[in-house]
Gaussian input, Z-matrix of N, CA and C with variables (Angstrom, degrees):
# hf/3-21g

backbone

0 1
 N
 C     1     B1
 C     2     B2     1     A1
 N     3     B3     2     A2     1     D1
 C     4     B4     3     A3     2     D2
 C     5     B5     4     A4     3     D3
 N     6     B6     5     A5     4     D4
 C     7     B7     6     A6     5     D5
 C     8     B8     7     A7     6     D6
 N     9     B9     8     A8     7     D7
 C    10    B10     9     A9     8     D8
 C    11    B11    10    A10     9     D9
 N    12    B12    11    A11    10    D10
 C    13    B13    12    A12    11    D11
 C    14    B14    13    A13    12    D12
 N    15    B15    14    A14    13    D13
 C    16    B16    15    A15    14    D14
 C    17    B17    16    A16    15    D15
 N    18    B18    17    A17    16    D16
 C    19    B19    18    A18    17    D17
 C    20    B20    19    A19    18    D18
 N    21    B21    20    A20    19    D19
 C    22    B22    21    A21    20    D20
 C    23    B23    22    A22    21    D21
 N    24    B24    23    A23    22    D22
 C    25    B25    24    A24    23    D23
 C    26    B26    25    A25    24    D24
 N    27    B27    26    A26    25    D25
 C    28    B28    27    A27    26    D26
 C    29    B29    28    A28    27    D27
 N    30    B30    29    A29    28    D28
 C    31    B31    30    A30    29    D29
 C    32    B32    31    A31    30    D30
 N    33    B33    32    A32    31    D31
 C    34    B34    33    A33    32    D32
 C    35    B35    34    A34    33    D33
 N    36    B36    35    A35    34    D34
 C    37    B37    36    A36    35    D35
 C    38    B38    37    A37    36    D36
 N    39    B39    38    A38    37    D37
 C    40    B40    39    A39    38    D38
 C    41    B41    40    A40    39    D39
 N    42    B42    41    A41    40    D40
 C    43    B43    42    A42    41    D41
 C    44    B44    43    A43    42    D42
 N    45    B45    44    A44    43    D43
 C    46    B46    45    A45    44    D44
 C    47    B47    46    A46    45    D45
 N    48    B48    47    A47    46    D46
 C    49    B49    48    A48    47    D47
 C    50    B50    49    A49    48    D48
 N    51    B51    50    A50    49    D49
 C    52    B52    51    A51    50    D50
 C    53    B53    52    A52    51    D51
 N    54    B54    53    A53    52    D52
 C    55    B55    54    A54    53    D53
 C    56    B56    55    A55    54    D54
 N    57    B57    56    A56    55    D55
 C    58    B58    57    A57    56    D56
 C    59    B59    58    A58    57    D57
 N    60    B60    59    A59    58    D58
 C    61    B61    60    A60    59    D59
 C    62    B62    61    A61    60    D60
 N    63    B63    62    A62    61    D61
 C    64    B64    63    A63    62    D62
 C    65    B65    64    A64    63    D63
 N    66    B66    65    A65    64    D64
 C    67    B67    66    A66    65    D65
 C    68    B68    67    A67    66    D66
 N    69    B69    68    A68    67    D67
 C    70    B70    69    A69    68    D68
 C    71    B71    70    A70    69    D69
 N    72    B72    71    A71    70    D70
 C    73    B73    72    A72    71    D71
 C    74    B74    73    A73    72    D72
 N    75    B75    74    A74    73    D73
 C    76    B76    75    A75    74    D74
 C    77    B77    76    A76    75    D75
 N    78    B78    77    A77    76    D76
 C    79    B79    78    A78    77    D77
 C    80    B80    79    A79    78    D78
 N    81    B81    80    A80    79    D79
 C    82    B82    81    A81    80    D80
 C    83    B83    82    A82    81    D81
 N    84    B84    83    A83    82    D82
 C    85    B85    84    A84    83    D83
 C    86    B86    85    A85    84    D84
 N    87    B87    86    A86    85    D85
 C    88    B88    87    A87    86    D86
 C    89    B89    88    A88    87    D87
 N    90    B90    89    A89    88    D88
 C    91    B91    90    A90    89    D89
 C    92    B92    91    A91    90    D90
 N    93    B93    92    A92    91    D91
 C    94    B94    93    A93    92    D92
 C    95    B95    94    A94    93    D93
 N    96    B96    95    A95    94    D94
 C    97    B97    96    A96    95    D95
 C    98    B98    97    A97    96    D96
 N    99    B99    98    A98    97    D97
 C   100   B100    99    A99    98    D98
 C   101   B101   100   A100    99    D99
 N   102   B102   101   A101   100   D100
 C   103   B103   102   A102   101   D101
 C   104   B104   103   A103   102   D102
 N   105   B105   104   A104   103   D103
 C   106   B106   105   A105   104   D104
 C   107   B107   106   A106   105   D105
 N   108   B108   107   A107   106   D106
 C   109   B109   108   A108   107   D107
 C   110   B110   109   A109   108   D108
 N   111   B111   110   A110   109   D109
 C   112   B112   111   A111   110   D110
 C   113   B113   112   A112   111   D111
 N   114   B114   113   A113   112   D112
 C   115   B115   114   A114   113   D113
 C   116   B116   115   A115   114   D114
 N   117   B117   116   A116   115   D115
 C   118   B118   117   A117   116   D116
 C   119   B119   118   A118   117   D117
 N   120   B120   119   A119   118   D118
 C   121   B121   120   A120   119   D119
 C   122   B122   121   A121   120   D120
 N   123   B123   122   A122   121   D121
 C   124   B124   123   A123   122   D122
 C   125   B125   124   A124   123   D123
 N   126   B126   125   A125   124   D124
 C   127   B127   126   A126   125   D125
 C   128   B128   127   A127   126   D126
 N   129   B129   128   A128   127   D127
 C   130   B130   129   A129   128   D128
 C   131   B131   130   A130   129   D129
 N   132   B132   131   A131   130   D130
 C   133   B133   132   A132   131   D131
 C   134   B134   133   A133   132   D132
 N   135   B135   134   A134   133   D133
 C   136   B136   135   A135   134   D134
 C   137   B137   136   A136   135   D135
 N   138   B138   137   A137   136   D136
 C   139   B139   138   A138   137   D137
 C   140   B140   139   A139   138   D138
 N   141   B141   140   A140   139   D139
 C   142   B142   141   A141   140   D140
 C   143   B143   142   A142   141   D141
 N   144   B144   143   A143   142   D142
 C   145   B145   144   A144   143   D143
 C   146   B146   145   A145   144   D144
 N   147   B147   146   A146   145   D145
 C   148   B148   147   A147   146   D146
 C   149   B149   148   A148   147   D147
 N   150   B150   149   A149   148   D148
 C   151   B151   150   A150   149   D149
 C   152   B152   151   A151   150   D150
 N   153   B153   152   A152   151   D151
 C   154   B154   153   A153   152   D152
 C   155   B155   154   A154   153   D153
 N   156   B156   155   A155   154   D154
 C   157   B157   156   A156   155   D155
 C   158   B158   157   A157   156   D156
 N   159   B159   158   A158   157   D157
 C   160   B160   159   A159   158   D158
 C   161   B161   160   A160   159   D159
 N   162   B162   161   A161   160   D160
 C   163   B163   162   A162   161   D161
 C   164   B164   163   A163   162   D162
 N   165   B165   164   A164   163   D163
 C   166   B166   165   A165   164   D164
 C   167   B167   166   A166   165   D165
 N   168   B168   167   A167   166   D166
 C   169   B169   168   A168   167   D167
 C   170   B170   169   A169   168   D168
 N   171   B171   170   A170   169   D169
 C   172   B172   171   A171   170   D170
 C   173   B173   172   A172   171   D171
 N   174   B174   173   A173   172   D172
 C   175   B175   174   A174   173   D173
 C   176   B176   175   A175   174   D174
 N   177   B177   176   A176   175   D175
 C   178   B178   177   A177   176   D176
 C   179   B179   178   A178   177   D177
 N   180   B180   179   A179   178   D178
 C   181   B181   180   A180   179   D179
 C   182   B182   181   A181   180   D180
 N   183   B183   182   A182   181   D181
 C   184   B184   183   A183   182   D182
 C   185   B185   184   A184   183   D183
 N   186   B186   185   A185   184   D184
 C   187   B187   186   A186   185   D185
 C   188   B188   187   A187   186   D186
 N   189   B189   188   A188   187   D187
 C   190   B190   189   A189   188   D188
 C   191   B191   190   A190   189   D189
 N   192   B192   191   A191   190   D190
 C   193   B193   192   A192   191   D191
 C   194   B194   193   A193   192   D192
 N   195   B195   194   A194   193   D193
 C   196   B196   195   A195   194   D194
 C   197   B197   196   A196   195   D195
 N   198   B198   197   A197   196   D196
 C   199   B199   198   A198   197   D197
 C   200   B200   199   A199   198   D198
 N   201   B201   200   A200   199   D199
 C   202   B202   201   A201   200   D200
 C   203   B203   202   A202   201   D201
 N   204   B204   203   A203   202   D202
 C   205   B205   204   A204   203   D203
 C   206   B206   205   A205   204   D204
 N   207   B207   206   A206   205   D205
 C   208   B208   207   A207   206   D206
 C   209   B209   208   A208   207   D207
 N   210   B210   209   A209   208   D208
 C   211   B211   210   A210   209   D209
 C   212   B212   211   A211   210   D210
 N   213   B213   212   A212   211   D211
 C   214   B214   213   A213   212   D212
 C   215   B215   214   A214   213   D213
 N   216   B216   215   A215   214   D214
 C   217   B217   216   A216   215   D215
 C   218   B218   217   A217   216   D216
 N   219   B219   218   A218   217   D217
 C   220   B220   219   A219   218   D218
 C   221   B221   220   A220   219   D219
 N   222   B222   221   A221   220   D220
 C   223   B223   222   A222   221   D221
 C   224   B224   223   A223   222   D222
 N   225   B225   224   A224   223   D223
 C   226   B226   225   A225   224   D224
 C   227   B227   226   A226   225   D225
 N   228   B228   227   A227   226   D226
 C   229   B229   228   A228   227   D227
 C   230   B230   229   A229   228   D228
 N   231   B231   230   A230   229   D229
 C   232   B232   231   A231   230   D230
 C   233   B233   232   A232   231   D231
 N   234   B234   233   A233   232   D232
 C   235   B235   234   A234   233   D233
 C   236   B236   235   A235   234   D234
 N   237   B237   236   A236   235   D235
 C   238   B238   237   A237   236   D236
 C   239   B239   238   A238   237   D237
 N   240   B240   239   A239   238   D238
 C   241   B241   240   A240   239   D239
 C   242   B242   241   A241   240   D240
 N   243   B243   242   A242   241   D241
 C   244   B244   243   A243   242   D242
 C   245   B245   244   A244   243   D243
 N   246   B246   245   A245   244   D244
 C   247   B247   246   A246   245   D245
 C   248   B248   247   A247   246   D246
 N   249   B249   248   A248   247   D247
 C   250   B250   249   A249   248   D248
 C   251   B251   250   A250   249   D249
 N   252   B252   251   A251   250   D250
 C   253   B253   252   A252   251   D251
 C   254   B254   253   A253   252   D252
 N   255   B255   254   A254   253   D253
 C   256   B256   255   A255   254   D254
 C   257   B257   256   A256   255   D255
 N   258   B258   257   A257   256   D256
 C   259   B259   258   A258   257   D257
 C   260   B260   259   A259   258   D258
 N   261   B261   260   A260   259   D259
 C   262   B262   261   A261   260   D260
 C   263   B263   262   A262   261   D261
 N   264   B264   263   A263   262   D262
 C   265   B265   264   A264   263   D263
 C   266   B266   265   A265   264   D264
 N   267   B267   266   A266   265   D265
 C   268   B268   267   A267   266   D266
 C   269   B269   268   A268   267   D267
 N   270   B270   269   A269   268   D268
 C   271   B271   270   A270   269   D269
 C   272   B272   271   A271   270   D270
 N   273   B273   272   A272   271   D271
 C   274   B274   273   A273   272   D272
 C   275   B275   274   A274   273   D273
 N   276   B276   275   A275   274   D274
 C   277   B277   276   A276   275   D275
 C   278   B278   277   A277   276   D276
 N   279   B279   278   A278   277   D277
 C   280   B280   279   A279   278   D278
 C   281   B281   280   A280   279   D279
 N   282   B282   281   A281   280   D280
 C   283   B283   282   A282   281   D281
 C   284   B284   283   A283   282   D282
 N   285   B285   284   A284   283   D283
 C   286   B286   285   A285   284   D284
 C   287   B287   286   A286   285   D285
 N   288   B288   287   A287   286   D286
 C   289   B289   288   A288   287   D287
 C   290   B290   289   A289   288   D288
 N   291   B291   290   A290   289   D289
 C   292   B292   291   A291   290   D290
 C   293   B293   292   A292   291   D291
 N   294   B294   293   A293   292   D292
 C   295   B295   294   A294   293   D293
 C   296   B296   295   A295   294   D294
 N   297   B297   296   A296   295   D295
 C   298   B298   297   A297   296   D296
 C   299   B299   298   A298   297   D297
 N   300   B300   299   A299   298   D298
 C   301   B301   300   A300   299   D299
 C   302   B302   301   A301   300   D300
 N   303   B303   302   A302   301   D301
 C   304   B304   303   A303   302   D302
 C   305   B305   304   A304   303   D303
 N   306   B306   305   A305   304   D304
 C   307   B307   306   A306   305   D305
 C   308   B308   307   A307   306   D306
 N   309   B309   308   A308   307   D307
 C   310   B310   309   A309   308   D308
 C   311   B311   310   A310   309   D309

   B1=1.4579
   B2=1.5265
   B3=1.0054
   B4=1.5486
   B5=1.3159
   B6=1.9926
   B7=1.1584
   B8=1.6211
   B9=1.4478
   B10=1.2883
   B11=1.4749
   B12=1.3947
   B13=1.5423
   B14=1.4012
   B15=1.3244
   B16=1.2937
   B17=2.0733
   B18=1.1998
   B19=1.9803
   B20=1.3607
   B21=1.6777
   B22=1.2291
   B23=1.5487
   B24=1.4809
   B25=1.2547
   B26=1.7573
   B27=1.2937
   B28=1.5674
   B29=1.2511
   B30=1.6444
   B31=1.5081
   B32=1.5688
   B33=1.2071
   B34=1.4429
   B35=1.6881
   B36=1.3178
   B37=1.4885
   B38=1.5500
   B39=1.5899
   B40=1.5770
   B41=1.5569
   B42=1.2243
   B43=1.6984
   B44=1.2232
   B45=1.2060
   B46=1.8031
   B47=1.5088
   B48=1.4143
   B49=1.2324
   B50=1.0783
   B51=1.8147
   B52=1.4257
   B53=1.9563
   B54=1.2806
   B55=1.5218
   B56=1.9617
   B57=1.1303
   B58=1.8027
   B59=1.5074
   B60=1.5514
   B61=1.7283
   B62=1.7156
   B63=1.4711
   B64=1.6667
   B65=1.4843
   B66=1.9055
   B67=1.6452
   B68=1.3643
   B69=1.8617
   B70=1.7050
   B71=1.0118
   B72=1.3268
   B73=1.5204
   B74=1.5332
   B75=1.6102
   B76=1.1039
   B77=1.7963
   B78=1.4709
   B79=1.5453
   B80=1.8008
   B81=1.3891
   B82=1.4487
   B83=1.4008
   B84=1.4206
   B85=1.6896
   B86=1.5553
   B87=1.0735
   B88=1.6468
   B89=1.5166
   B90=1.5382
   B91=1.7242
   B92=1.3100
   B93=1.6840
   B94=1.2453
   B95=1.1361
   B96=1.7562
   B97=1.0646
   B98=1.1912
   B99=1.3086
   B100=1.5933
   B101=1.1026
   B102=0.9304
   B103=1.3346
   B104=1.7069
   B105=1.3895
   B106=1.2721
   B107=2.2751
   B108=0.8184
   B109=0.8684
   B110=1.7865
   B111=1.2214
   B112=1.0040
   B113=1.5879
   B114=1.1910
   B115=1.6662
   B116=1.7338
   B117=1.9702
   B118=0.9620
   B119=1.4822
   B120=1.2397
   B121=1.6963
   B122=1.3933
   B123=1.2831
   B124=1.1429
   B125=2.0710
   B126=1.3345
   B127=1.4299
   B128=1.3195
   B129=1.4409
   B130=1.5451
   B131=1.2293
   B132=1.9184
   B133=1.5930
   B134=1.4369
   B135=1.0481
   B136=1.8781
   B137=1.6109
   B138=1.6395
   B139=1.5596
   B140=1.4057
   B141=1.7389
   B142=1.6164
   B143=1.1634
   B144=1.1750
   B145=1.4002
   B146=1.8526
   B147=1.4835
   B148=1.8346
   B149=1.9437
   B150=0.7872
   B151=0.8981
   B152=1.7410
   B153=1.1490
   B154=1.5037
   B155=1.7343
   B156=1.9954
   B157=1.1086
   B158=1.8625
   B159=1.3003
   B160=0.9791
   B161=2.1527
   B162=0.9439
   B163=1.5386
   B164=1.9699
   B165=1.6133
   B166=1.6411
   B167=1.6401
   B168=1.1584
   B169=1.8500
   B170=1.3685
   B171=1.7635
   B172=1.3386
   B173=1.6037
   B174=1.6370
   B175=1.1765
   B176=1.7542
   B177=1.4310
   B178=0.8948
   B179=1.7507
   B180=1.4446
   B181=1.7717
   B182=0.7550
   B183=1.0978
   B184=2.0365
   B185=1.3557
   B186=1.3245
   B187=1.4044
   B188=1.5394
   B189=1.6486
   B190=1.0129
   B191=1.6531
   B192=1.3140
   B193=1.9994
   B194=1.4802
   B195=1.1824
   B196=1.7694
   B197=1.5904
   B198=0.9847
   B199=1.1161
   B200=1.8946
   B201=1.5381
   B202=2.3032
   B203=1.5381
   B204=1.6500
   B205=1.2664
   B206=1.4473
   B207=2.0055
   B208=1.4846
   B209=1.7998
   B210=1.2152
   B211=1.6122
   B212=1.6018
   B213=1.3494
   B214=1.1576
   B215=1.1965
   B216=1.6122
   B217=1.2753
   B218=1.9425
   B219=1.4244
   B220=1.1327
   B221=1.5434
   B222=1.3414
   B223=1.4246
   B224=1.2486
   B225=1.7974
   B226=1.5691
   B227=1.6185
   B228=1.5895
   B229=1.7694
   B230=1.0363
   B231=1.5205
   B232=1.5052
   B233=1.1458
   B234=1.2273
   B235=1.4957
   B236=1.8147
   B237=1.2099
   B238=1.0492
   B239=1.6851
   B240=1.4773
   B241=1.4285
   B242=1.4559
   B243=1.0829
   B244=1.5537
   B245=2.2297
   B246=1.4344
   B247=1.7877
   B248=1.7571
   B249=1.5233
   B250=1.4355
   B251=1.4418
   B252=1.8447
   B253=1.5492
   B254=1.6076
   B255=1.2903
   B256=1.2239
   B257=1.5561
   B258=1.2072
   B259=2.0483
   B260=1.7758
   B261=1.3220
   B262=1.1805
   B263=1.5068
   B264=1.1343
   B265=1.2632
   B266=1.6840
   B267=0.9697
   B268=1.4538
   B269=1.0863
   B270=1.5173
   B271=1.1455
   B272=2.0727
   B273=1.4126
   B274=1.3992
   B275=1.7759
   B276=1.4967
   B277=1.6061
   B278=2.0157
   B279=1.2906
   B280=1.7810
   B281=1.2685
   B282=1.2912
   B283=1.0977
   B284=1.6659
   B285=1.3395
   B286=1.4212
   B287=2.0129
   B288=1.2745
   B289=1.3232
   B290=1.9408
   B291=1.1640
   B292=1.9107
   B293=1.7639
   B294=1.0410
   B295=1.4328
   B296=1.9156
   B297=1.1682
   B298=1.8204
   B299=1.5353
   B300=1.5762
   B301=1.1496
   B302=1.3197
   B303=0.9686
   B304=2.1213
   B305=1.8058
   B306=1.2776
   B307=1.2819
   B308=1.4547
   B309=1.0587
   B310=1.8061
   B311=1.5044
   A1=108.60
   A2=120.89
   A3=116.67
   A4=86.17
   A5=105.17
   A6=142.25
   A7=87.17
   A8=122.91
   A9=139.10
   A10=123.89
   A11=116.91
   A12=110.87
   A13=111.57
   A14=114.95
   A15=129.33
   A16=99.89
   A17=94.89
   A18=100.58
   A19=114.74
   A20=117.05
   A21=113.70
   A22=126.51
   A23=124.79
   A24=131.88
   A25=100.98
   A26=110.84
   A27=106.32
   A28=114.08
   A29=106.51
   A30=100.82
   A31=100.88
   A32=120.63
   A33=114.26
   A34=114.09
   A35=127.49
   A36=136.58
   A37=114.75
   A38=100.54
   A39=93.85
   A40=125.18
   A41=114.80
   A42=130.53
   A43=107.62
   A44=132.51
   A45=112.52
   A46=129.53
   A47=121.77
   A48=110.36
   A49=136.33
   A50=115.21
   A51=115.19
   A52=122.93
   A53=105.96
   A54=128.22
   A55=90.54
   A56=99.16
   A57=95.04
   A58=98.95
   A59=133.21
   A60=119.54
   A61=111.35
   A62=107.60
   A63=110.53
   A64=89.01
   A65=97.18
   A66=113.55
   A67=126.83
   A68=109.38
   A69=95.59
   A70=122.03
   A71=107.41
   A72=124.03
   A73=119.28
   A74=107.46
   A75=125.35
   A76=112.79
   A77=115.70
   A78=121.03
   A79=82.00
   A80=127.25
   A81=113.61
   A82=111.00
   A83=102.76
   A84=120.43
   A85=121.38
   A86=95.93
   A87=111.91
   A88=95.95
   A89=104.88
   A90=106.65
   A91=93.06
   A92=108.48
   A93=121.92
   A94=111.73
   A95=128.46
   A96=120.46
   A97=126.54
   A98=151.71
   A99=155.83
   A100=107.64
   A101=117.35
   A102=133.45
   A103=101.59
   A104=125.92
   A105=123.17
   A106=91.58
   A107=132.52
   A108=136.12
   A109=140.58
   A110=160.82
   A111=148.35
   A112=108.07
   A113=144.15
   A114=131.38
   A115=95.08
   A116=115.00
   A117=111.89
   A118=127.45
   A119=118.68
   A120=120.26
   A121=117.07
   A122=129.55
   A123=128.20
   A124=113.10
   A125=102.52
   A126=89.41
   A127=119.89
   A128=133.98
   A129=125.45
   A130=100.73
   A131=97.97
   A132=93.14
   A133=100.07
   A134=114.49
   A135=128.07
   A136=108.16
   A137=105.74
   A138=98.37
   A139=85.23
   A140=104.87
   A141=138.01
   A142=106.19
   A143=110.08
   A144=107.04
   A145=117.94
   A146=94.74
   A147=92.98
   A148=115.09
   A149=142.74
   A150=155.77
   A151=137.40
   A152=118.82
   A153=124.08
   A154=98.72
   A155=95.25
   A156=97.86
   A157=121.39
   A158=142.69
   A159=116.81
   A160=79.16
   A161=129.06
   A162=163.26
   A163=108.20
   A164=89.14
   A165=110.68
   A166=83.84
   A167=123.92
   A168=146.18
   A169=90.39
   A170=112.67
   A171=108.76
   A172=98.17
   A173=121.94
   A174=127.42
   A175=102.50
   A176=138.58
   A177=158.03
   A178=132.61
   A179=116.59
   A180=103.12
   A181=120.95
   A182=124.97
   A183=132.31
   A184=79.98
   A185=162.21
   A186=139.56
   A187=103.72
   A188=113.33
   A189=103.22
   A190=131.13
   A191=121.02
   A192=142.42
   A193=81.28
   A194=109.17
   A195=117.94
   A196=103.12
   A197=126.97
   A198=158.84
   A199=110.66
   A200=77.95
   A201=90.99
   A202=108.99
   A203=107.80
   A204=86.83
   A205=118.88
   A206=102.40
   A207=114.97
   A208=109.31
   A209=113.43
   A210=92.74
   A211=79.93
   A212=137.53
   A213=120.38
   A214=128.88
   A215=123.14
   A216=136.57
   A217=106.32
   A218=97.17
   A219=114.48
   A220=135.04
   A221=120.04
   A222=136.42
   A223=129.34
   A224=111.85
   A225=91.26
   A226=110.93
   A227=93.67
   A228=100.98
   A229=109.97
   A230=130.70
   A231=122.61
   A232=135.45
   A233=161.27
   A234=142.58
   A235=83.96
   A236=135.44
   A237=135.53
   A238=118.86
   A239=108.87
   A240=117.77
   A241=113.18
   A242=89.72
   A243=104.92
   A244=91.77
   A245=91.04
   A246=100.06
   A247=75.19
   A248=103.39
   A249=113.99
   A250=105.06
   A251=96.10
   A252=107.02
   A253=100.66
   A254=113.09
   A255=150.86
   A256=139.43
   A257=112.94
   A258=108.22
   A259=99.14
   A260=103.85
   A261=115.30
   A262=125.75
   A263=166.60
   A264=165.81
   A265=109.36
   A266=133.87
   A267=158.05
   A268=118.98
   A269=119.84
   A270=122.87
   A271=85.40
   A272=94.99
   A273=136.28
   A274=117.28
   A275=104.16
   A276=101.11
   A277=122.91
   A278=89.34
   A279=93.40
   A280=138.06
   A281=119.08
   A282=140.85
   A283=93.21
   A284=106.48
   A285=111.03
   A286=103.99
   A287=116.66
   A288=121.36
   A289=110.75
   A290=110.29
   A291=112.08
   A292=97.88
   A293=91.58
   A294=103.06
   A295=101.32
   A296=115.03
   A297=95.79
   A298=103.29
   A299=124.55
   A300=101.50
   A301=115.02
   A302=124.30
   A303=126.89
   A304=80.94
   A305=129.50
   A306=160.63
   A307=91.19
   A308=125.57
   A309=131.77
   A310=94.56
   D1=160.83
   D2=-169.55
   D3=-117.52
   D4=153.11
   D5=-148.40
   D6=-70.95
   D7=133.13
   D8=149.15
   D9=-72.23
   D10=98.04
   D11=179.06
   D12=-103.16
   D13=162.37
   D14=174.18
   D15=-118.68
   D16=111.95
   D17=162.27
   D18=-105.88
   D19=139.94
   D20=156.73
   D21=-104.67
   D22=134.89
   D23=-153.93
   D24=-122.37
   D25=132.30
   D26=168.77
   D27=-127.27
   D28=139.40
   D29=-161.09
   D30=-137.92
   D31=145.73
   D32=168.13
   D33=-39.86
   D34=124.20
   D35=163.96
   D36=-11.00
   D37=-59.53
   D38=-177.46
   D39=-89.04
   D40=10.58
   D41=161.99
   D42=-97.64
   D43=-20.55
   D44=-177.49
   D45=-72.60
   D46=-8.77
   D47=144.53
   D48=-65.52
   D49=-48.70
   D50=179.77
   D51=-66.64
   D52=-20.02
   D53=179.37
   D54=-71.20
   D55=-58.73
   D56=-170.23
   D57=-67.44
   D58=-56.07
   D59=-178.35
   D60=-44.50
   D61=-35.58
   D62=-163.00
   D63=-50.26
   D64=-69.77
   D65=-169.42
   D66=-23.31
   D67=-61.75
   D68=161.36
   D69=-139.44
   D70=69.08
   D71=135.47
   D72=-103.57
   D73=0.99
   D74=160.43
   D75=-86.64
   D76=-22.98
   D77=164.00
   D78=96.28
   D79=14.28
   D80=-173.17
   D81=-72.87
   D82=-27.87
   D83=173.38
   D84=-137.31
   D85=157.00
   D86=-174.79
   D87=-63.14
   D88=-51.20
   D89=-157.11
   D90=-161.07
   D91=143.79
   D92=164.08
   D93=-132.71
   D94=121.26
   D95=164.03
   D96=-86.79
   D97=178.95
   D98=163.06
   D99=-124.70
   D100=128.07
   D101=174.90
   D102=-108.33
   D103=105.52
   D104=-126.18
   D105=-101.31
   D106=9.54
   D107=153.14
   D108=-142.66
   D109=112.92
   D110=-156.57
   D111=-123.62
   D112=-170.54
   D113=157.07
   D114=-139.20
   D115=107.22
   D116=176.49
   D117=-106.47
   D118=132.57
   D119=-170.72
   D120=-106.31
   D121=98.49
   D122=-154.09
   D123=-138.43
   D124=160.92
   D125=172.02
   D126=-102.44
   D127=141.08
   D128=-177.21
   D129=-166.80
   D130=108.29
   D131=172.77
   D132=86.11
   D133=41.95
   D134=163.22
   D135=41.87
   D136=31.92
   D137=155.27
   D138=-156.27
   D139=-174.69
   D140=179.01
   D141=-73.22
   D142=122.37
   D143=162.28
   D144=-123.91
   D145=164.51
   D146=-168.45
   D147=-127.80
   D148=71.22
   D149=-173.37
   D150=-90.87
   D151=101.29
   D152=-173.01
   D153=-80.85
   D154=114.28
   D155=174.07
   D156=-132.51
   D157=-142.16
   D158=-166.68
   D159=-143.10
   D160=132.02
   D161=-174.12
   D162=-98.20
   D163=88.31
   D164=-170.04
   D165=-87.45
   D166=125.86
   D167=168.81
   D168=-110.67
   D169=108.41
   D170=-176.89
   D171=-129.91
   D172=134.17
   D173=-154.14
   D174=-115.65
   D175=73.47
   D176=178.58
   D177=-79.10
   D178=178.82
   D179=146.28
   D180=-148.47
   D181=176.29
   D182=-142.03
   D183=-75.85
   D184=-22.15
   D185=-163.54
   D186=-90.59
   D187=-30.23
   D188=175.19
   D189=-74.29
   D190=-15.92
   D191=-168.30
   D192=-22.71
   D193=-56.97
   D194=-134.39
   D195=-84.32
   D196=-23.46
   D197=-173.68
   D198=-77.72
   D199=-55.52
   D200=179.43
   D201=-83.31
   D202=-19.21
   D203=-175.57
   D204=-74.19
   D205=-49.17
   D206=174.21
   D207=-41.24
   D208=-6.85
   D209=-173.57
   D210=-102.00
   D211=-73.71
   D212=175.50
   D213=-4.93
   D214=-56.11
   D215=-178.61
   D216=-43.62
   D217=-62.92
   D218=167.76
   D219=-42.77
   D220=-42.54
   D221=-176.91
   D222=-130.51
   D223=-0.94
   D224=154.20
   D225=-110.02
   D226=178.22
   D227=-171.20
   D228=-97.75
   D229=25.18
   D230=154.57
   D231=-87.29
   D232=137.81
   D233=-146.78
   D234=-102.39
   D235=-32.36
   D236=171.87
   D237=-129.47
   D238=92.23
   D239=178.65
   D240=-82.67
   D241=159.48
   D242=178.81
   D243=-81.65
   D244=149.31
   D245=170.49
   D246=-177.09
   D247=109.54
   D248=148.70
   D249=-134.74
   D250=143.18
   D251=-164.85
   D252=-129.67
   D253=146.88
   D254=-178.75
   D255=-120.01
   D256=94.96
   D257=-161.95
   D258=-72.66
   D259=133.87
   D260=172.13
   D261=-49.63
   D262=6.50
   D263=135.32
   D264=77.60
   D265=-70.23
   D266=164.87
   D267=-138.56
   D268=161.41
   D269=175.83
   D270=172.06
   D271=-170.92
   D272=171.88
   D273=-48.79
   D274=60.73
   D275=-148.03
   D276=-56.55
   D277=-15.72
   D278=146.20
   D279=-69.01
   D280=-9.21
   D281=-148.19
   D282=-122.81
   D283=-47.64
   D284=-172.91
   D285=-81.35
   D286=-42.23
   D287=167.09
   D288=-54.94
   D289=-28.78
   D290=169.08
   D291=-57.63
   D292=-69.00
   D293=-158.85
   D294=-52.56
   D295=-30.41
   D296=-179.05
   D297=-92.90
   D298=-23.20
   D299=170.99
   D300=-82.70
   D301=1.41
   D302=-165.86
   D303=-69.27
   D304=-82.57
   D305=-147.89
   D306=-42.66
   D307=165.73
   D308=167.03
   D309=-110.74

């Protein structure tokens, strides 16, 4: 079975729907949730920055990374997004068998 990952994606508030429909209706993921607000504190550009954004939980597999990012590349508006990924370990193994067949 191929590796089940979990990525987290942060996107400006008013892109995280259309960023999650692209994702799989592209088949890049099984499921994306949003978690429709987050509060992120970060550095960019040699100061703090503070930003209310929206927290893409995107449920994928390692064959796909390469695959979600190039569309990322493509469709979000950060010149540098966040995409950190994580292989699933255990879990809900029906749950984990959705998620590699959801994906193309």
């Amino acid at each position: 079975m191929p590796t089940p990952m979990l990525c987290l994606v942060t996107t400006p508030r008013a892109d995280a729907a259309r960023i999650a429909d692209a994702i799989v209706t592209a088949r890049e993921a099984a499921c994306v949730n949003i978690v429709p607000t987050v509060d992120s504190v970060y550095w960019w550009e040699g100061k703090v920055e503070r930003d209310e954004e929206a927290l893409l939980v995107v449920k994928t597999t390692e064959e796909r990374l390469d695959s979600l990012r190039t569309l990322l590349d493509e469709i979000h508006p950060y010149d540098v997004f966040e995409l950190v990924a994580t292989a699933i370990d255990a879990g809900n193994d029906a749950y984990l068998r959705w998620i590699t067949a959801s994906v193309r």
